[in-house]
DRENTOR-617251 format. One record per atom (N, C-alpha, C): x, y, z; residue in one letter. Coordinates in steps of 0.02 Angstrom, whole numbers, plus 50000, padded with zeros to 5 digits. Each point is the difference from the previous one (the first is absolute). Example, Ala and Ser with C-alpha at 12.3 -4.5 7.8 and 13.67 -1.06 7.14 Angstrom:
residues 2
506604971650390a 499555005950000a 500455006050000a 499825005349964s 500425005950003s 499615005550037s 
END
This chain:
residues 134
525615660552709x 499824996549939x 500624998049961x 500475004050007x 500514999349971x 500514994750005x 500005001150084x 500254991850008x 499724994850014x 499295000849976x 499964991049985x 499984998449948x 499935002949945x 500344999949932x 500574997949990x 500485001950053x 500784999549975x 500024993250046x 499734997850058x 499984992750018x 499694994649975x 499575001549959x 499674994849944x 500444999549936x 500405006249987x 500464998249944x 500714995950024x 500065000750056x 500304995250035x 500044992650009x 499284999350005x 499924994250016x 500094995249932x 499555001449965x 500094999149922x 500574999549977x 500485004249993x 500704999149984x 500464993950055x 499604998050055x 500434996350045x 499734991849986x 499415000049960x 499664993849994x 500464994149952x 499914992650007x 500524997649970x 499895001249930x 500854997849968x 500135003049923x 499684993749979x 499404999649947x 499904995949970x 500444998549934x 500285003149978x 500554997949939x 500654996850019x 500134999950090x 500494995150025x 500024992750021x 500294997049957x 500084992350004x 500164997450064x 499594995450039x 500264996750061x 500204993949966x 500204995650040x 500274996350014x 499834992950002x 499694995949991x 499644992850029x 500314995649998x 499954993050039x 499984994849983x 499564995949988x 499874992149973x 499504995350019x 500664994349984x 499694995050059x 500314993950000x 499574993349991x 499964995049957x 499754994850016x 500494992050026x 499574997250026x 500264995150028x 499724991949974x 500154994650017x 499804993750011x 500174997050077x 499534999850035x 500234996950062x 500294994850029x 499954998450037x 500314992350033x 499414994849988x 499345002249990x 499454995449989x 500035001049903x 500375002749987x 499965001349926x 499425001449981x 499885005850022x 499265002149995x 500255009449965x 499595002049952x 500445005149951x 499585004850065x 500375006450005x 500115006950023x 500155008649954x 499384998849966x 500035004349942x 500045007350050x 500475006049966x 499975005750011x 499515004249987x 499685003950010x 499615004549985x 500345007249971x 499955002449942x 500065004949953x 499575006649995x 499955003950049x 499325003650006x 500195008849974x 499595001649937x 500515004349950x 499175005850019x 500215005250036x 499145003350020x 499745005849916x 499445002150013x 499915004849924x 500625006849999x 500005000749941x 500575004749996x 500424998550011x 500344994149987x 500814997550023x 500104995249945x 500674998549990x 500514994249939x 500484996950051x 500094993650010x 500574997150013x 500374998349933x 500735000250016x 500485002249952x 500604996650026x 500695000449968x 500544999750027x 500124993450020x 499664994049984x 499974995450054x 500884995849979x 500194997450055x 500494995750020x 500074994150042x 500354993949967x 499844994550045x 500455001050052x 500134996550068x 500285001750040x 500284991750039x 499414996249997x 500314993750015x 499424995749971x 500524994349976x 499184995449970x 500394992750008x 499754996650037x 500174991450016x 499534996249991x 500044993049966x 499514996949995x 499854993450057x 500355001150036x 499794993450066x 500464992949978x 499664996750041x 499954992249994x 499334999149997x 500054992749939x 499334996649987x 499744999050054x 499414999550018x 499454999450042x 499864992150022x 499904995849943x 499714992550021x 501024996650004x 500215001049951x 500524993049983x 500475004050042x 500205006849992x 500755003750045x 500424999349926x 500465003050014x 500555003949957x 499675008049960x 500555001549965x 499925006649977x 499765000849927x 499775004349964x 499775002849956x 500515001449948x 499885000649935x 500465002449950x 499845005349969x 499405002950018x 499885008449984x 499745001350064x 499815005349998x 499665006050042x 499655006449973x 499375004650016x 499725001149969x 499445006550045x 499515002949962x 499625004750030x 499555000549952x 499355001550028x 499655003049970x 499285005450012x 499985005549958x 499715003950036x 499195001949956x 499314998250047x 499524998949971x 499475005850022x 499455001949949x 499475003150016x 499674997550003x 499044997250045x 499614996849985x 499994991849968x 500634999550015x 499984992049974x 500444999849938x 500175003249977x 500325002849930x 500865002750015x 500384995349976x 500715001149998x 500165006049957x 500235004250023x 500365007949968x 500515000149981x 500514996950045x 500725000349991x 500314991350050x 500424998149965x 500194993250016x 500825000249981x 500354996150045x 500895000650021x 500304994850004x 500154996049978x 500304992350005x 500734999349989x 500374997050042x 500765001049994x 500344992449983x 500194995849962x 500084993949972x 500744997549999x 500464996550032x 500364999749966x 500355004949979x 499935006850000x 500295006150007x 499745005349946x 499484996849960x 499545001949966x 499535005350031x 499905005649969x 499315003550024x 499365001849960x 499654997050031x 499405001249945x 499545006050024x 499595004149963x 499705004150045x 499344999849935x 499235000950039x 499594999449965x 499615007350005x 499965006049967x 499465004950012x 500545006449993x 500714998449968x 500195005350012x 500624999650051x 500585004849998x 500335000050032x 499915002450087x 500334998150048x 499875002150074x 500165006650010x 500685001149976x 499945008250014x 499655004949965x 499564996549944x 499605005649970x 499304998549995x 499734995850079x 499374998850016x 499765005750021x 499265000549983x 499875004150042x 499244999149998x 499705000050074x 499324999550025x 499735005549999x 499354999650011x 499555005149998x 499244999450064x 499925004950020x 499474997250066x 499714993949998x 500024997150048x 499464994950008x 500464994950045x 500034995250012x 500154994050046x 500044994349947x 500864999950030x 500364993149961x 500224997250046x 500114992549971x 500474995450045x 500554997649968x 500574998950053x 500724996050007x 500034993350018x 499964995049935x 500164994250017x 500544996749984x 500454996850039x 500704997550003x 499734991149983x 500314996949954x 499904991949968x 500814997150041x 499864993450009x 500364999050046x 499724990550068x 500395001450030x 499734997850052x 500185002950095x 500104995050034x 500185002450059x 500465003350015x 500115007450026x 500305005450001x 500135002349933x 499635000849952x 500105006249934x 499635007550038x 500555003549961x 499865006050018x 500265004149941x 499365006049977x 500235004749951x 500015006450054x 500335004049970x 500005007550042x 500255005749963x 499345003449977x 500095007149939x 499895004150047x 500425007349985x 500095006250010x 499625004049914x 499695005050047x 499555003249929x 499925006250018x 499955003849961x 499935009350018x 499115001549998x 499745004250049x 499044999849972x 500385008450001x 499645001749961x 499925007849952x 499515001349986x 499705008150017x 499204999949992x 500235005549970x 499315004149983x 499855005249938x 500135007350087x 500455004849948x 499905004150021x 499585006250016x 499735004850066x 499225002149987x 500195005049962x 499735002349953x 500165007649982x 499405004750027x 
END
């Protein structure tokens, strides 16, 4: 009896640390058909994404006429509803919802959309952190 007590307290103590932050990415794209390639943001119950950082963000070439863009940009939505928005101008930064490194999500499913045209690409790095069990 004794030791399966002490192998169930085992196991338990070996299960993952929910108070340790992994790691993620999401990338979005615009294709060669200039057709948008939103990321998926998938934050499960009991967890915060946090920490987030941009990592690369290009805005393409125009789609119908050709040449390049004079900003570049991101934006990140729930249900149809913009949360947080990133626009780079001229060397300007605008940010709508709050600063990036002090976003932070909460369960549910968001999306990554990069503005742009053919070949734009955004690409965030973000920490998911869940509740620890006590």
């Amino acid at each position: 009896m004794k030791k399966i007590l002490l192998i169930t307290g085992l196991i338990l103590t070996a299960s993952p640390a929910y108070g340790k932050g992994k790691t993620h990415t999401a990338t979005a794209r615009i294709n060669r058909k200039c057709q948008s390639e939103r990321a998926l943001i998938n934050i499960p119950p009991g967890s915060v994404a946090k920490n987030f950082k941009l990592l690369s963000l290009s805005s393409g070439t125009k789609c119908v006429v050709g040449g390049f863009f004079n900003y570049k940009g991101f934006s990140i939505k729930k249900n149809g509803v913009i949360l947080y928005s990133y626009t780079k101008s001229r060397g300007k930064i605008t940010e709508k919802g709050g600063s990036l490194k002090n976003l932070k999500l909460y369960p549910g499913k968001y999306w990554l959309y990069v503005g742009g045209g053919n070949g734009a690409k955004a690409s965030l790095k973000y920490e998911l952190k869940g509740k620890k069990i006590k």
